[in-house]
KEMARTI-884046 format. One record per residue (C-alpha): x, y, z; residue number from 1; residue in one letter. Coordinates in steps of 0.5 Angstrom, whole numbers, plus 500, padded with zeros to 3 digits. Each point is the difference from the previous one (the first is absolute). Example, Ala and Ser with C-alpha at 12.3 -4.5 7.8 and 13.67 -1.06 7.14 Angstrom:
<recs>
X_Y_Z_resi_resn
525_491_516_1_a
502_507_498_2_s
</recs>
This chain:
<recs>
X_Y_Z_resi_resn
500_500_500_1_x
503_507_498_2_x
501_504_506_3_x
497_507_501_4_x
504_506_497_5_x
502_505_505_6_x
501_507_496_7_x
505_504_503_8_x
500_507_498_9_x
507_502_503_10_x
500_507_499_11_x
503_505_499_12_x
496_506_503_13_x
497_506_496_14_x
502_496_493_15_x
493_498_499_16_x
499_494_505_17_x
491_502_501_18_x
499_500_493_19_x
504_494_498_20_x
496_497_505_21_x
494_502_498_22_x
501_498_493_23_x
500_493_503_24_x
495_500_505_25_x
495_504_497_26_x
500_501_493_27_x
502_493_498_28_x
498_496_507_29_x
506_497_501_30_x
503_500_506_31_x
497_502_508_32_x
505_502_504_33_x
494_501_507_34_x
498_505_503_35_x
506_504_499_36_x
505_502_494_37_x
506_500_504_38_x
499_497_507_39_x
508_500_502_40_x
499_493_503_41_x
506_497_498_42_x
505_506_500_43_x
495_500_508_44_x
503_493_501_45_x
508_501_498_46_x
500_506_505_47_x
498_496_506_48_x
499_506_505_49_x
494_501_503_50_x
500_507_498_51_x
499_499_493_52_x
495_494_500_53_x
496_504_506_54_x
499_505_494_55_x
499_496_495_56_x
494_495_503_57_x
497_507_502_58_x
501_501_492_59_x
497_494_498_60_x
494_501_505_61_x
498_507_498_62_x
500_504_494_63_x
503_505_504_64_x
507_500_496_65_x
497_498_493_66_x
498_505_494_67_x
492_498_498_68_x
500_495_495_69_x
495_497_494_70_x
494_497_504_71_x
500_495_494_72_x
505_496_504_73_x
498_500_507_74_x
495_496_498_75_x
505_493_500_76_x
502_502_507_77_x
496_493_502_78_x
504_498_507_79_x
498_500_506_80_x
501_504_506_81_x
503_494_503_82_x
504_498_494_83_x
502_507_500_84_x
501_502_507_85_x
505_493_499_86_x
504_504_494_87_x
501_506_505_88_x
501_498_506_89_x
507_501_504_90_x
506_497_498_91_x
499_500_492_92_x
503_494_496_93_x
502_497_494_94_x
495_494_501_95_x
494_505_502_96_x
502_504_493_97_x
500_494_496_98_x
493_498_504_99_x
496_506_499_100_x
502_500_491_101_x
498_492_500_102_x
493_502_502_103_x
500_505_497_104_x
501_497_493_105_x
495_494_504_106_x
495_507_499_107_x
501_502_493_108_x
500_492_497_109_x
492_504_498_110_x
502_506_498_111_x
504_502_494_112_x
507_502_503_113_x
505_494_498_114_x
505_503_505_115_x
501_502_507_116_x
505_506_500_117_x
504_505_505_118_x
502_506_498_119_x
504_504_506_120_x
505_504_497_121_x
503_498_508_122_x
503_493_497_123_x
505_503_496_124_x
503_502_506_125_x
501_493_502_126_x
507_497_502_127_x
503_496_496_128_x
501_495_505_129_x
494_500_502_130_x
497_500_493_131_x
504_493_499_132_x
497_498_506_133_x
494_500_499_134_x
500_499_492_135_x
500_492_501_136_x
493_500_505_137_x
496_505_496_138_x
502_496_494_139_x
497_494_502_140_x
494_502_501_141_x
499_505_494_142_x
502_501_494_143_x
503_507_501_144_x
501_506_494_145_x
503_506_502_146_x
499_506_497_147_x
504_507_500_148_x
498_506_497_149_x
505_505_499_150_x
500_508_498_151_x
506_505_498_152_x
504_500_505_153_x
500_507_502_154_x
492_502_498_155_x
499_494_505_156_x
505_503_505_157_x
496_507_500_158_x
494_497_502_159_x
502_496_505_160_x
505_506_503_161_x
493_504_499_162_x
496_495_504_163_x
505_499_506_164_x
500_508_501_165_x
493_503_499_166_x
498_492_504_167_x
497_504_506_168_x
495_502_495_169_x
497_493_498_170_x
496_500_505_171_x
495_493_498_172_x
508_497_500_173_x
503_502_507_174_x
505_495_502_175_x
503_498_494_176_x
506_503_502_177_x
501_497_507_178_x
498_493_498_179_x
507_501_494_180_x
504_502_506_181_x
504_505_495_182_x
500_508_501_183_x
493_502_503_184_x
498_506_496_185_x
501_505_507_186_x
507_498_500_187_x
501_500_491_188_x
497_509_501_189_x
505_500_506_190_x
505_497_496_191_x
499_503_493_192_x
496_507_499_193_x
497_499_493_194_x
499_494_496_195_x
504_501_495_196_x
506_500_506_197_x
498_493_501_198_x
499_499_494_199_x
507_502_498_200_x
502_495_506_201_x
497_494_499_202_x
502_495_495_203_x
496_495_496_204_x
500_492_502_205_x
502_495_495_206_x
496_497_496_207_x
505_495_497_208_x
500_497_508_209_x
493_500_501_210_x
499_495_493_211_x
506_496_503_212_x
498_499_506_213_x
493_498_498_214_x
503_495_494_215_x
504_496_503_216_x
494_496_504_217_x
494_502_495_218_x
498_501_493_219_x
500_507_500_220_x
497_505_494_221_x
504_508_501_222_x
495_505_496_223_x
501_506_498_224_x
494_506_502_225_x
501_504_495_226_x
499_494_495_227_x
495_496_502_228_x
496_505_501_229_x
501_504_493_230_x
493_500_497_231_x
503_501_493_232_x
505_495_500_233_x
499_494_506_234_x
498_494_496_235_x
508_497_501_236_x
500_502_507_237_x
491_497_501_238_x
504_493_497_239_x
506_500_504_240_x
495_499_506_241_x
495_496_498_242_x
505_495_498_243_x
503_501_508_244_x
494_498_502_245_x
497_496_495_246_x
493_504_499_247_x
498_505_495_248_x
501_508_502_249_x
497_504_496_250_x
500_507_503_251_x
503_504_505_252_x
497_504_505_253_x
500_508_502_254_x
508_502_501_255_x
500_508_503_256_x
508_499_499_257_x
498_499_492_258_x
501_504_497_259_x
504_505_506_260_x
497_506_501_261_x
503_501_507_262_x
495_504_505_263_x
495_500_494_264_x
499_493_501_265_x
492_497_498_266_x
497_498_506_267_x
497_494_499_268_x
497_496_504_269_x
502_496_505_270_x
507_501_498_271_x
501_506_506_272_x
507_497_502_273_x
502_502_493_274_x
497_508_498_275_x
501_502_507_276_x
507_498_500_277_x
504_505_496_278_x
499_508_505_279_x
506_503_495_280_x
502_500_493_281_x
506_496_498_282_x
505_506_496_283_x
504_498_494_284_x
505_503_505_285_x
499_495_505_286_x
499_494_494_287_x
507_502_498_288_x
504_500_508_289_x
496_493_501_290_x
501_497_494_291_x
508_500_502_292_x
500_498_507_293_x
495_494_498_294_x
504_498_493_295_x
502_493_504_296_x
492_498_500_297_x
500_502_492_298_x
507_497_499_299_x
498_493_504_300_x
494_499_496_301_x
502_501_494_302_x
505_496_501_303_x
496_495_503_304_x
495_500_494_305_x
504_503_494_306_x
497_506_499_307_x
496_506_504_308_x
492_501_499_309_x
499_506_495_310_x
496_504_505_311_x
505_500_504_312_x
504_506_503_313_x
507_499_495_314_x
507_503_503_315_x
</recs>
């Protein structure tokens, strides 16, 4: 009997996870990944303090931390409370992680989804140790997929650099910051005095690591954003995961990153965690400072792949 497939859409954030995963789980109900897109589980159990799976049970049980999400795909949530408040219970574990998408997959057998799925952009910061870990038992039980969306590094950097500085202004997802134990925003303003100093501060992470890290144990798809979701010239890239995940795509979802418009981004619906990301425009001036500090995420990749996307910032 063929094992269920588990979709791991790794990341990275602010590429376009939420309309990668809506692409699959709404306009072609292929995979479900529960109650939350992004439910940090794993990268939970990795941490193995109490601090961070206190916040993160708090996370699962409420909608507290999470952006508003299409009603449509509420509606496979069948566990029950006593499963759930299983799921969530104190100490996370790998077998309670595992247990929770087995029955899950058990709820979806009479619906369309094929797959079960988790997208928390969290797991790509998982240790290599660890992934190596856990990659034999996860394998076991499902067949896994990984998935990872990457945009042009510093357009991508700039929002994330934009989401951290102005982040006490996401009031619908308070406590993001403390649950990554990186710079809180009070210290990022008292550290840096405008976006753009700490912006000009930060360096990107490598892509080349995270495709790596994940390829090693699992069959790993790298997709480019500006490509996939490219309307007038997406049809290889709609091939390259349909034949990923044997299932026919033919249509990607709403992308506010696609084309950039900054902070003239559209506001559509359910994808809050993208328009409300960019607070300042990204200046040709910045681009150019940028894109020098960052040469060695765009010489790695292309190195790696053999050339760089078109759309991408060149030297």
């Amino acid at each position: 009997m063929p094992k269920p497939i588990l979709v791991l859409g790794v990341g990275i954030g602010w590429a376009a996870t939420t309309p990668l995963y809506y692409t699959l789980s709404i306009d072609h109900q292929y995979c479900h990944s529960g109650k939350l897109k992004e439910s940090y589980y794993l990268f939970g159990i990795s941490s193995n303090r109490l601090i961070i799976q206190k916040y993160q049970q708090q996370r699962l049980r409420s909608n507290k931390f999470s952006f508003k999400k299409p009603p449509e795909l509420l509606d496979y949530c069948k566990h029950t409370e006593e499963e759930f408040n299983t799921y969530t219970s104190l100490p996370f574990t790998l077998d309670k992680y595992i247990n929770y998408y087995l029955q899950h997959y058990q709820y979806l057998k009479d619906t369309p989804y094929q797959a079960v799925a988790d997208f928390s952009n969290t797991t790509n910061l998982l240790d290599r140790n660890y992934l190596t870990k856990i990659a034999p038992k996860l394998k076991e039980h499902f067949d896994v997929k990984v998935l990872i969306i990457y945009r042009d590094p510093v357009r991508r950097l700039f929002s994330t650099c934009n989401a951290f500085f102005y982040y006490d202004k996401h009031n619908d997802d308070s406590g993001y910051l403390k649950f990554f134990e990186v710079e809180r925003s009070d210290e990022i303003n008292k550290k840096y005095k405008s976006l753009t100093a700490y912006f000009l501060d930060t360096l990107s992470m490598s892509y080349t690591e995270i495709y790596h890290k994940f390829n090693d144990h699992f069959d790993t798809l790298p997709i480019v954003m500006e490509q996939l979701f490219d309307l007038n010239d997406n049809q290889k890239e709609l091939e390259r995961l349909s034949n990923f995940l044997n299932y026919t795509f033919t249509k990607t979802h709403q992308n506010c990153y696609v084309p950039d418009m900054g902070t003239n981004a559209p506001k559509y619906p359910y994808l809050k965690d993208q328009w409300n990301s960019d607070k300042e425009e990204l200046t040709p001036e910045l681009i150019s400072i940028s894109r020098k500090k960052n040469a060695f995420v765009y010489d790695e990749w292309q190195k790696e792949f053999g050339s760089l996307p078109p759309s991408w910032i060149s030297a």
